[in-house]
PDB file of the backbone (N, CA, C, O) and the ligand in Angstrom, with CONECT records:
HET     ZN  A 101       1
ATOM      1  N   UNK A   1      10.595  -9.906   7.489  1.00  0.00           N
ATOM      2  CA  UNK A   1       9.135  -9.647   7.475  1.00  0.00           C
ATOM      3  C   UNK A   1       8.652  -9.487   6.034  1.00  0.00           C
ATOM      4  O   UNK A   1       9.384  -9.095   5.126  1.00  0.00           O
ATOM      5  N   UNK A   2       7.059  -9.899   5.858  1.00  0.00           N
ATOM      6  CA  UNK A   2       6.751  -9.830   4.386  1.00  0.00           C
ATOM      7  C   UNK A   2       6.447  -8.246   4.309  1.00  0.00           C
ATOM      8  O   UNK A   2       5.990  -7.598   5.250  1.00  0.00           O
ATOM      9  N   UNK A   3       6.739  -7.781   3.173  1.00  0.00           N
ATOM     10  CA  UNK A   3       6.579  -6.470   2.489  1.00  0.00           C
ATOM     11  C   UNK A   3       5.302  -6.281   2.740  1.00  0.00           C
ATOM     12  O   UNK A   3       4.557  -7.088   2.183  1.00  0.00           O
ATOM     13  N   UNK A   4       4.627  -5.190   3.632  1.00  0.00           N
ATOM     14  CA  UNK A   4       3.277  -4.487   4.321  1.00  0.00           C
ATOM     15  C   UNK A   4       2.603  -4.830   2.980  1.00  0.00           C
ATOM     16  O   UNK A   4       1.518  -5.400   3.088  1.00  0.00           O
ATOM     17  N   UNK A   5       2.951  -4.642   2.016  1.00  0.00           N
ATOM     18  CA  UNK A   5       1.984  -4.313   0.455  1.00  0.00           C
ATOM     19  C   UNK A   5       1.360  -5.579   0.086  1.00  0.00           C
ATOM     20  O   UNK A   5       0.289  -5.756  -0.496  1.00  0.00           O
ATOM     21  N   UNK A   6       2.206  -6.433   0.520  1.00  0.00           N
ATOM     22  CA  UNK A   6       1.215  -7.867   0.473  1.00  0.00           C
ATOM     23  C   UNK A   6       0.474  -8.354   1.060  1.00  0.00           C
ATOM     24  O   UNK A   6      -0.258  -9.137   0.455  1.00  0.00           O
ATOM     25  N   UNK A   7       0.287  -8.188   2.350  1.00  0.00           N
ATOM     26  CA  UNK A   7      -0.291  -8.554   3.644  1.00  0.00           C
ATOM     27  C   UNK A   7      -1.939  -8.017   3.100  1.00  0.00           C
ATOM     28  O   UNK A   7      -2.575  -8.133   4.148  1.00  0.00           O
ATOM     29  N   UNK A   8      -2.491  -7.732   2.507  1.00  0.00           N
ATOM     30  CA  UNK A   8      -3.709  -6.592   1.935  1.00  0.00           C
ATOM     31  C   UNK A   8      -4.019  -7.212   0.730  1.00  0.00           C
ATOM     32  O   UNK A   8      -4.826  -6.643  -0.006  1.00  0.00           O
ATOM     33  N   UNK A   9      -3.487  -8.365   0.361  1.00  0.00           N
ATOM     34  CA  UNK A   9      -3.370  -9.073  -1.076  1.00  0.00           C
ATOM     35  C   UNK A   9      -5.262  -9.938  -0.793  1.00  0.00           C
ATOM     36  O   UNK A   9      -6.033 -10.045  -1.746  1.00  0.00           O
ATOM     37  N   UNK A  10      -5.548 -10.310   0.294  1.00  0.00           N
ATOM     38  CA  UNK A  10      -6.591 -10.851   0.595  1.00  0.00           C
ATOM     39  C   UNK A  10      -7.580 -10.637   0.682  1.00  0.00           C
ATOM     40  O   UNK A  10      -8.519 -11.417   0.840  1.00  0.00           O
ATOM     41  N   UNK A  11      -7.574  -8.877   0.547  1.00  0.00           N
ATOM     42  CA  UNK A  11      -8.654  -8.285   0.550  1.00  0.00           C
ATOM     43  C   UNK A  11      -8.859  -7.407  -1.260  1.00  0.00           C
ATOM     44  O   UNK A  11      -9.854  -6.827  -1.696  1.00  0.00           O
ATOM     45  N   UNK A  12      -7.824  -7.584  -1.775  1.00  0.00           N
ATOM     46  CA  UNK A  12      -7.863  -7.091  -2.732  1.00  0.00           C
ATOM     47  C   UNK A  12      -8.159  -8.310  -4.211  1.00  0.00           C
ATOM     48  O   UNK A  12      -8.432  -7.948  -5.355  1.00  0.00           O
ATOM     49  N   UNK A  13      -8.008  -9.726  -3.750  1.00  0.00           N
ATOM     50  CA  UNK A  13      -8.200 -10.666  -4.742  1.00  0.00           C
ATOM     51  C   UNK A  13      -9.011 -11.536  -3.699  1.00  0.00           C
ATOM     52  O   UNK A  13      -9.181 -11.375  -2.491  1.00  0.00           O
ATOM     53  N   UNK A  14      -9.563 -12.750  -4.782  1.00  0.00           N
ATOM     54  CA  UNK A  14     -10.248 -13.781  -4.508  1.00  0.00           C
ATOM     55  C   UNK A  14      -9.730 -14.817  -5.710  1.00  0.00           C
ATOM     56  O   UNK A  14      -9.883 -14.773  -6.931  1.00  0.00           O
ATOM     57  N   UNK A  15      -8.993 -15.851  -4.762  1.00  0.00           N
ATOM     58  CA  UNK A  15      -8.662 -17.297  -5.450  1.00  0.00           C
ATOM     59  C   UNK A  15      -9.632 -18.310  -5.793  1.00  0.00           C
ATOM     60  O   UNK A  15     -10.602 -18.493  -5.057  1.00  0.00           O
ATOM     61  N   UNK A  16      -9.467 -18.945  -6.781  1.00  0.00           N
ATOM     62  CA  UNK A  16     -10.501 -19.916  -7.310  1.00  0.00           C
ATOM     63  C   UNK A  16      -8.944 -20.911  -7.605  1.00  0.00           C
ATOM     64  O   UNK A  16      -7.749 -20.617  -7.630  1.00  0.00           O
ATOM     65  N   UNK A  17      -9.644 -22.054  -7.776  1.00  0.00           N
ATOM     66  CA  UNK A  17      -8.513 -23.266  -8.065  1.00  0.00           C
ATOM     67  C   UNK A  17      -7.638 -22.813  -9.407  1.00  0.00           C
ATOM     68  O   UNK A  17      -6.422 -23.003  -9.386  1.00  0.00           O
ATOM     69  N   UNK A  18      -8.364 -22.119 -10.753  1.00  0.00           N
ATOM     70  CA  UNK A  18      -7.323 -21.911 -11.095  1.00  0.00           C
ATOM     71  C   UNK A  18      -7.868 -20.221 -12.024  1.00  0.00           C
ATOM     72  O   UNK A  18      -7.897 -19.966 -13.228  1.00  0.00           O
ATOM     73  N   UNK A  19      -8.079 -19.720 -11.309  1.00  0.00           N
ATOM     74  CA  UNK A  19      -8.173 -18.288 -11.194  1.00  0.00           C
ATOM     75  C   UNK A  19      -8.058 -17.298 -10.069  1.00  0.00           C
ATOM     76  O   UNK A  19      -7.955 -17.514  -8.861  1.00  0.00           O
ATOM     77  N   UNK A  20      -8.113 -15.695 -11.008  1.00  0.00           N
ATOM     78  CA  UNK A  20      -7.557 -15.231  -9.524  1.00  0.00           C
ATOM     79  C   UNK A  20      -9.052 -14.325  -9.759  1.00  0.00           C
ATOM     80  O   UNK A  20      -9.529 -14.457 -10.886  1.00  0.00           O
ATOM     81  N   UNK A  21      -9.816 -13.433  -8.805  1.00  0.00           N
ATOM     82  CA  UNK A  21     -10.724 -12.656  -9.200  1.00  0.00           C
ATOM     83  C   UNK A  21     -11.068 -11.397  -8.464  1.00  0.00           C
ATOM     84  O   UNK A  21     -11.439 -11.531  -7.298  1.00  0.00           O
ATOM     85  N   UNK A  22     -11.001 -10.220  -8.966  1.00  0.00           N
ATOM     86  CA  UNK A  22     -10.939  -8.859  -7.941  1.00  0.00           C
ATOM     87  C   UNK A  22     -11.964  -8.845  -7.501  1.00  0.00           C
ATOM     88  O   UNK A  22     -12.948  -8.993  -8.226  1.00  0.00           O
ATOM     89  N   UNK A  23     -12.076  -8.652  -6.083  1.00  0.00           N
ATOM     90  CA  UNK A  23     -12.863  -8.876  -5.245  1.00  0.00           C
ATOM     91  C   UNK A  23     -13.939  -7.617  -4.944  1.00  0.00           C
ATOM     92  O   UNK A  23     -14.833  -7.563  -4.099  1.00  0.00           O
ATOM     93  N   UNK A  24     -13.487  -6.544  -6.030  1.00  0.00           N
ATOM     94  CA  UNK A  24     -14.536  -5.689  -6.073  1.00  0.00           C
ATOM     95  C   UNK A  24     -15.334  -5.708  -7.783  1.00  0.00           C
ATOM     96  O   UNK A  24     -16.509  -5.435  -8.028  1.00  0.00           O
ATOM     97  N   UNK A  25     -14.570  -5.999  -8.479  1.00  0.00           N
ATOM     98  CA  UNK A  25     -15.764  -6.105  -9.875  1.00  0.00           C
ATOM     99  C   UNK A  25     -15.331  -7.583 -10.627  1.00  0.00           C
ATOM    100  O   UNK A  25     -15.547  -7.885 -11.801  1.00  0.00           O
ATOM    101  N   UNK A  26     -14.774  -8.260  -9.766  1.00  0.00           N
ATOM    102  CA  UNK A  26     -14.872  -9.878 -10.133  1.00  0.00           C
ATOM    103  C   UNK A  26     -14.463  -9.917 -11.538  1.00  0.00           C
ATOM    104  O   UNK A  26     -15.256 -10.527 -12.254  1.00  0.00           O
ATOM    105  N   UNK A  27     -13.702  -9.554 -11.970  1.00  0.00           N
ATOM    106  CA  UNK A  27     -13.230  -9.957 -13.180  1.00  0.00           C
ATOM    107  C   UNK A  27     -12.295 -11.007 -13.163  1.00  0.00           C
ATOM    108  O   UNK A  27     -11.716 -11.237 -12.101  1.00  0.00           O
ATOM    109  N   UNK A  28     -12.060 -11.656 -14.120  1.00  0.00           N
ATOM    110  CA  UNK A  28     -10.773 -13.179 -13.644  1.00  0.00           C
ATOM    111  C   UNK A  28      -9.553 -13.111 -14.289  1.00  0.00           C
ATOM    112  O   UNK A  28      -9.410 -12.527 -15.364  1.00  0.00           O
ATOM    113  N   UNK A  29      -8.758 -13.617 -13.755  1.00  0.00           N
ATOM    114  CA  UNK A  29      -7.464 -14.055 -14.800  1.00  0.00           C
ATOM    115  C   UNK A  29      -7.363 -15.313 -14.494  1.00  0.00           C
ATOM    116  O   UNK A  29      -7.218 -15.529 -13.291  1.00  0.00           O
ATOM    117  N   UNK A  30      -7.388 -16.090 -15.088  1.00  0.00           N
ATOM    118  CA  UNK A  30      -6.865 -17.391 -15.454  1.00  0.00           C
ATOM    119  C   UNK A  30      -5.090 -17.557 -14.838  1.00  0.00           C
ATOM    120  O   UNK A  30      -4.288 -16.625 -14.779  1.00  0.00           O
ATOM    121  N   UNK A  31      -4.880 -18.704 -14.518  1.00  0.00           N
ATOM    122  CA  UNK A  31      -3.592 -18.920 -13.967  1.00  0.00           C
ATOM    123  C   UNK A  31      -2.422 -18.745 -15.626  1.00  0.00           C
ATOM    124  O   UNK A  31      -1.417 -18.044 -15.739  1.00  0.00           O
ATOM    125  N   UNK A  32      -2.835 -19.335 -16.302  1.00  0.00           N
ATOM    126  CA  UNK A  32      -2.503 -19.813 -17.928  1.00  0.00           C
ATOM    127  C   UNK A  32      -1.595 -17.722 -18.205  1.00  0.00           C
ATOM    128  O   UNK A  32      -0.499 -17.396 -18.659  1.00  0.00           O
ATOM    129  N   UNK A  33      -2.908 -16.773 -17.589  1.00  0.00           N
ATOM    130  CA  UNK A  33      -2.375 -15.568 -17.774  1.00  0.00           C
ATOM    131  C   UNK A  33      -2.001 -14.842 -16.974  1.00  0.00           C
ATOM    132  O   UNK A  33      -2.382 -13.672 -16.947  1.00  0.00           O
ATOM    133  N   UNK A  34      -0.887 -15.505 -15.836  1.00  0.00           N
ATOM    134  CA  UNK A  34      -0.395 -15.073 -15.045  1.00  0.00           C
ATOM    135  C   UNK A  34       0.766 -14.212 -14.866  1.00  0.00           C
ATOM    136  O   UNK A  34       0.968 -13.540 -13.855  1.00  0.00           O
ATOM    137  N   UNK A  35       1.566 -14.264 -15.949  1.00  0.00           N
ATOM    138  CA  UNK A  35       2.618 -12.643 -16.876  1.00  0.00           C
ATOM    139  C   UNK A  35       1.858 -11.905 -17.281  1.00  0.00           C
ATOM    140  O   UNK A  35       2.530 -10.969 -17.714  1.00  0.00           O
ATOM    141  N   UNK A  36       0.840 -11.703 -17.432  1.00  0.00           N
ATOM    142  CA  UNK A  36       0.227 -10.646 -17.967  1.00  0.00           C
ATOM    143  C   UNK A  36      -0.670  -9.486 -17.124  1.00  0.00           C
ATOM    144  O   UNK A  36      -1.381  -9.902 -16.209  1.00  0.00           O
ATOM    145  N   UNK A  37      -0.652  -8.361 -17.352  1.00  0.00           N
ATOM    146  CA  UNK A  37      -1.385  -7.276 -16.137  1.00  0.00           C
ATOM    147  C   UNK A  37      -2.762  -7.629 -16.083  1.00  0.00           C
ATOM    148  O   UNK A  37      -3.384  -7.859 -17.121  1.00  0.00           O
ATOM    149  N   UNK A  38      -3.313  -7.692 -14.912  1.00  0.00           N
ATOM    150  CA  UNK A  38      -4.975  -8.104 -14.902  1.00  0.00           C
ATOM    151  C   UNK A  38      -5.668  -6.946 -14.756  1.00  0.00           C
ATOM    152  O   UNK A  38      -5.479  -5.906 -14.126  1.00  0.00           O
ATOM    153  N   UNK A  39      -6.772  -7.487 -15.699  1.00  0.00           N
ATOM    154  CA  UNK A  39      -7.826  -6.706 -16.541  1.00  0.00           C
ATOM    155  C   UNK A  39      -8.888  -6.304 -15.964  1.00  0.00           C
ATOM    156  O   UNK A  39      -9.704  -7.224 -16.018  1.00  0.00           O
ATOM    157  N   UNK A  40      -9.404  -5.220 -15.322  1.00  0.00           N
ATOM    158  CA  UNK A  40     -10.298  -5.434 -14.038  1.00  0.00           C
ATOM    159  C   UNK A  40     -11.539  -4.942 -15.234  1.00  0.00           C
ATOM    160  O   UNK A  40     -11.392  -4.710 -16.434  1.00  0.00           O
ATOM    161  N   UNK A  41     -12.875  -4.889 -14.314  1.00  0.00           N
ATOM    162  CA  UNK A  41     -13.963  -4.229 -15.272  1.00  0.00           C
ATOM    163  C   UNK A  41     -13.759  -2.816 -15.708  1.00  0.00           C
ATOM    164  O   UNK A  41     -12.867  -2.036 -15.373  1.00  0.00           O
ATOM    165  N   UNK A  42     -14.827  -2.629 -16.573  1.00  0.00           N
ATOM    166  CA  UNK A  42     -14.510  -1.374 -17.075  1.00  0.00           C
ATOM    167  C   UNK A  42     -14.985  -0.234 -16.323  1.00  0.00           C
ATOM    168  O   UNK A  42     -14.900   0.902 -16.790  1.00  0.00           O
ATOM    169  N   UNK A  43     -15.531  -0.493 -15.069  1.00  0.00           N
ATOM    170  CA  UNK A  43     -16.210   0.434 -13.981  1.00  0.00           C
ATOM    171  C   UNK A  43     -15.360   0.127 -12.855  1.00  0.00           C
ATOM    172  O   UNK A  43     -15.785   0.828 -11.937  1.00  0.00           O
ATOM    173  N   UNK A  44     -14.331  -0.591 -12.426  1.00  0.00           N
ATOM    174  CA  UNK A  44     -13.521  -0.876 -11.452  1.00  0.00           C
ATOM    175  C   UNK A  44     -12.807   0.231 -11.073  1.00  0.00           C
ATOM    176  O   UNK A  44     -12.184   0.880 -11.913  1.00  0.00           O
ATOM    177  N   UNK A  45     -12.823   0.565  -9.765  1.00  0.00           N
ATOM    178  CA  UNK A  45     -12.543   1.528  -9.244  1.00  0.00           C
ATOM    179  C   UNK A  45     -10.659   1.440  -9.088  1.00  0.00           C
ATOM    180  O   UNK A  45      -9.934   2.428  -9.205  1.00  0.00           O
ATOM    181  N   UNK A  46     -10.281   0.354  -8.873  1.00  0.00           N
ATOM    182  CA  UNK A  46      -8.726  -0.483  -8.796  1.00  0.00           C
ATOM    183  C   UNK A  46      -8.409  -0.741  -9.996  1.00  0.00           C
ATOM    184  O   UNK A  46      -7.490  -1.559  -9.953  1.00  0.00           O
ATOM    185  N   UNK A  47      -8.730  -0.432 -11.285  1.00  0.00           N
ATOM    186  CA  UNK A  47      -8.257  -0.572 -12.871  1.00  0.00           C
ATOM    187  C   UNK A  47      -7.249   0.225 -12.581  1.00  0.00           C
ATOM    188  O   UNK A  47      -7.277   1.330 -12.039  1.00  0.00           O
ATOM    189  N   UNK A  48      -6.011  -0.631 -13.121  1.00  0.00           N
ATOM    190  CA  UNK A  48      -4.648   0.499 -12.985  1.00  0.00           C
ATOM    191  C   UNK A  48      -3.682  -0.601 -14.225  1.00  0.00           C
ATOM    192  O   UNK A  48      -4.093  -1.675 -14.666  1.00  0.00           O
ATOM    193  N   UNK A  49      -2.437   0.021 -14.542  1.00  0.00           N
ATOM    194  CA  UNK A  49      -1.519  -0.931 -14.415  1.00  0.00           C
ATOM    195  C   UNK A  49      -0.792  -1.838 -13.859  1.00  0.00           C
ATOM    196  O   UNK A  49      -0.777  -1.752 -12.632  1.00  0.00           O
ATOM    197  N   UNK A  50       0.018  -2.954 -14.453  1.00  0.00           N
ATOM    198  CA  UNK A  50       0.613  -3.650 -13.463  1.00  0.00           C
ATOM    199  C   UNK A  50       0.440  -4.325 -12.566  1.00  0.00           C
ATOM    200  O   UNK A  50       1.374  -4.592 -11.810  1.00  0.00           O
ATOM    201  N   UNK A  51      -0.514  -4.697 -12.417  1.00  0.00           N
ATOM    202  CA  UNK A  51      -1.259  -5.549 -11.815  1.00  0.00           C
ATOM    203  C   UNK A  51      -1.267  -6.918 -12.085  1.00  0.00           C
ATOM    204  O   UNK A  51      -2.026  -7.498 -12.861  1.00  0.00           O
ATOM    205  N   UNK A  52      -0.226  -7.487 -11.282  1.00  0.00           N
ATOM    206  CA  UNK A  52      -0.140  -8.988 -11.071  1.00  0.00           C
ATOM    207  C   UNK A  52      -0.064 -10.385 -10.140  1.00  0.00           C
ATOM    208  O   UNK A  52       0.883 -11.154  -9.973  1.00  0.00           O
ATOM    209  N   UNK A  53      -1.438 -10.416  -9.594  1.00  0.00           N
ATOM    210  CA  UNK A  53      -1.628 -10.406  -8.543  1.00  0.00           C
ATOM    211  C   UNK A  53      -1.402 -12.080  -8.346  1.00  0.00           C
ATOM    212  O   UNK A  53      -1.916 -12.572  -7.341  1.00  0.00           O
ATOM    213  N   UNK A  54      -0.576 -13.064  -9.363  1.00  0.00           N
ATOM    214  CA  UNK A  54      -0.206 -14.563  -9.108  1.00  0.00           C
ATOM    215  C   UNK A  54       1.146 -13.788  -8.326  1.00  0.00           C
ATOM    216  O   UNK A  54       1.546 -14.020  -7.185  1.00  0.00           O
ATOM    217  N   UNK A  55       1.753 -12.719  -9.397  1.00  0.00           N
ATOM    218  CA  UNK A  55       3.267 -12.861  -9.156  1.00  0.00           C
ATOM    219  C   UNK A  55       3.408 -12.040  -7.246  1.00  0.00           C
ATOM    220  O   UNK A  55       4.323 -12.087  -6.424  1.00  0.00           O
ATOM    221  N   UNK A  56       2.239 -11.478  -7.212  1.00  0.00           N
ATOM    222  CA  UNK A  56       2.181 -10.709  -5.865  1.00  0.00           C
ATOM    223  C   UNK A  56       1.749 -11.934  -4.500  1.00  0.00           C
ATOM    224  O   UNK A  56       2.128 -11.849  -3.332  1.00  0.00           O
ATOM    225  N   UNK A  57       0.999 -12.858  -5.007  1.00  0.00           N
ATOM    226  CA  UNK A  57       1.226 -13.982  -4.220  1.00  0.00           C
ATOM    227  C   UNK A  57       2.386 -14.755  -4.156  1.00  0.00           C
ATOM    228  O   UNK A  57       2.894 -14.884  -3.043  1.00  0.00           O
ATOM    229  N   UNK A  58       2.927 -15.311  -5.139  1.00  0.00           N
ATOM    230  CA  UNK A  58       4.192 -15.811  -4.920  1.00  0.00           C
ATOM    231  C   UNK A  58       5.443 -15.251  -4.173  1.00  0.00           C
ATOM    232  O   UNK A  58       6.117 -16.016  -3.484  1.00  0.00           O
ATOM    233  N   UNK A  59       5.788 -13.840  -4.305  1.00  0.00           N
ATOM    234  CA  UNK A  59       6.419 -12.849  -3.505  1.00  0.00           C
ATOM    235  C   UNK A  59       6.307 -12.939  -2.267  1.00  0.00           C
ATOM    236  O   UNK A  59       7.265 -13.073  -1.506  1.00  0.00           O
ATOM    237  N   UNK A  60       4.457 -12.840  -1.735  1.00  0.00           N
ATOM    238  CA  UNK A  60       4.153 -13.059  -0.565  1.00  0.00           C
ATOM    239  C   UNK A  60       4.276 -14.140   0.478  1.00  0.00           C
ATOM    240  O   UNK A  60       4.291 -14.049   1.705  1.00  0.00           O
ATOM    241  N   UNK A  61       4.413 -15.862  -0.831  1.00  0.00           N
ATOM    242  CA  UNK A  61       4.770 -16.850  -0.050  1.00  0.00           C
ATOM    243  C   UNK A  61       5.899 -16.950   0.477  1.00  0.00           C
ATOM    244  O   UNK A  61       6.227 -17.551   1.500  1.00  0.00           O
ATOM    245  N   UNK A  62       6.689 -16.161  -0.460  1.00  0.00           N
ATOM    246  CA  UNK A  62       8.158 -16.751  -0.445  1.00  0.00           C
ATOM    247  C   UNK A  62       8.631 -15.891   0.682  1.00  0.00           C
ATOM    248  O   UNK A  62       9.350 -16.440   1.517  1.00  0.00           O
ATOM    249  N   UNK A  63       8.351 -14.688   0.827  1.00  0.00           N
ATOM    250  CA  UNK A  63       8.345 -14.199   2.098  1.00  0.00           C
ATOM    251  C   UNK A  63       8.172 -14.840   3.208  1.00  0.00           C
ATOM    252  O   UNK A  63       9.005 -14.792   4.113  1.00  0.00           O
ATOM    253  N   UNK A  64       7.102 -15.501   3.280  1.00  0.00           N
ATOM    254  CA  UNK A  64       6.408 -16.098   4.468  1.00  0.00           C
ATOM    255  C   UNK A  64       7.679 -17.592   4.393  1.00  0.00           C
ATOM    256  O   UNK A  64       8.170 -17.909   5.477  1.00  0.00           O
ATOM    257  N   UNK A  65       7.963 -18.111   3.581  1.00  0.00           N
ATOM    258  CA  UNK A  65       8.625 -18.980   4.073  1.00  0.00           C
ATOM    259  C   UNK A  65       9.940 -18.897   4.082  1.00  0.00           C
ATOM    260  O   UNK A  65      10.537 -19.869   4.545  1.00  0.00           O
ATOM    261  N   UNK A  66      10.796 -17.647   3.544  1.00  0.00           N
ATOM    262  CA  UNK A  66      11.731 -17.201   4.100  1.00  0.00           C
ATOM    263  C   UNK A  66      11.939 -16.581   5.411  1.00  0.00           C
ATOM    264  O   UNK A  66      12.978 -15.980   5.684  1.00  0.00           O
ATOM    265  N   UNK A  67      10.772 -16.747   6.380  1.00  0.00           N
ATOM    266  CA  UNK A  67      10.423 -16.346   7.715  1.00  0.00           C
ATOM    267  C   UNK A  67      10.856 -17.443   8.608  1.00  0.00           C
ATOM    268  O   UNK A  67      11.420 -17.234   9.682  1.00  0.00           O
ATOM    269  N   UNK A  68      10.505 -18.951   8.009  1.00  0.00           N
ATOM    270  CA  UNK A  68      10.237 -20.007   9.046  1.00  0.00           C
ATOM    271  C   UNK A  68      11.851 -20.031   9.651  1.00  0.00           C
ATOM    272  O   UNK A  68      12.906 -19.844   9.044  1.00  0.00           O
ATOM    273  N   UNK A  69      11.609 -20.327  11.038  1.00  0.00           N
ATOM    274  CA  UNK A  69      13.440 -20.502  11.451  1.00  0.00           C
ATOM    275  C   UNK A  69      13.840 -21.100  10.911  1.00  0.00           C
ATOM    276  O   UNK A  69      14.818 -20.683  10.290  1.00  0.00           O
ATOM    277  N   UNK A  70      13.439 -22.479  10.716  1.00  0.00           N
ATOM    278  CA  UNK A  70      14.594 -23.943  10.394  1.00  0.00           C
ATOM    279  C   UNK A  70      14.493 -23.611   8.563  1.00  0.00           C
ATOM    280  O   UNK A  70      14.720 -24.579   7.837  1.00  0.00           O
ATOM    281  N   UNK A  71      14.187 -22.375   7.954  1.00  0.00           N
ATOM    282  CA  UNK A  71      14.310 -22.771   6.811  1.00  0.00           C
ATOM    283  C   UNK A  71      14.103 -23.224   5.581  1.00  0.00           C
ATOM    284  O   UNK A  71      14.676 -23.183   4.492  1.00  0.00           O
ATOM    285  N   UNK A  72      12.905 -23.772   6.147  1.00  0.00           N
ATOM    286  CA  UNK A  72      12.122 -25.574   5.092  1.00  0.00           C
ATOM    287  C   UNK A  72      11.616 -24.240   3.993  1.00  0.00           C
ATOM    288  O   UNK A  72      10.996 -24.492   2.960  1.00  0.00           O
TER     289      UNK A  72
HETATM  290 ZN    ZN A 101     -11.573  -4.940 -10.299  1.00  0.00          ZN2+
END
């Protein structure tokens, strides 16, 4: 099963083709700065550290397709 902490990833970001953007003070990261902690506004209630929300999708896929039976 995927890790509960990701499943909530959808409500906490918004994807653009090649950005990611917090879905409460819309700030962006660029894919290009996807090692790096994202930068929320300076009134963002979710400003924290560590925050890496490409590498928290990828986690989440790989989950999901370490789920499928056959594997693929
Ligand atoms: Zn934010």
């Amino acid at each position: 099963m995927p890790d509960p902490r990701y499943l909530t990833w959808n409500e906490k970001w918004l994807i653009a083709p090649d950005m990611i953007n917090c879905s409460e003070c819309y700030a962006a990261q660029f894919m290009v700065n996807r090692d790096t902690d994202f930068e929320h506004g300076p009134t963002c209630t979710r400003r924290g550290p560590g925050q890496r929300p490409y590498m928290e999708l990828l986690v989440m896929l790989t989950a999901i397709q370490d789920d499928l039976p056959d594997g693929h």
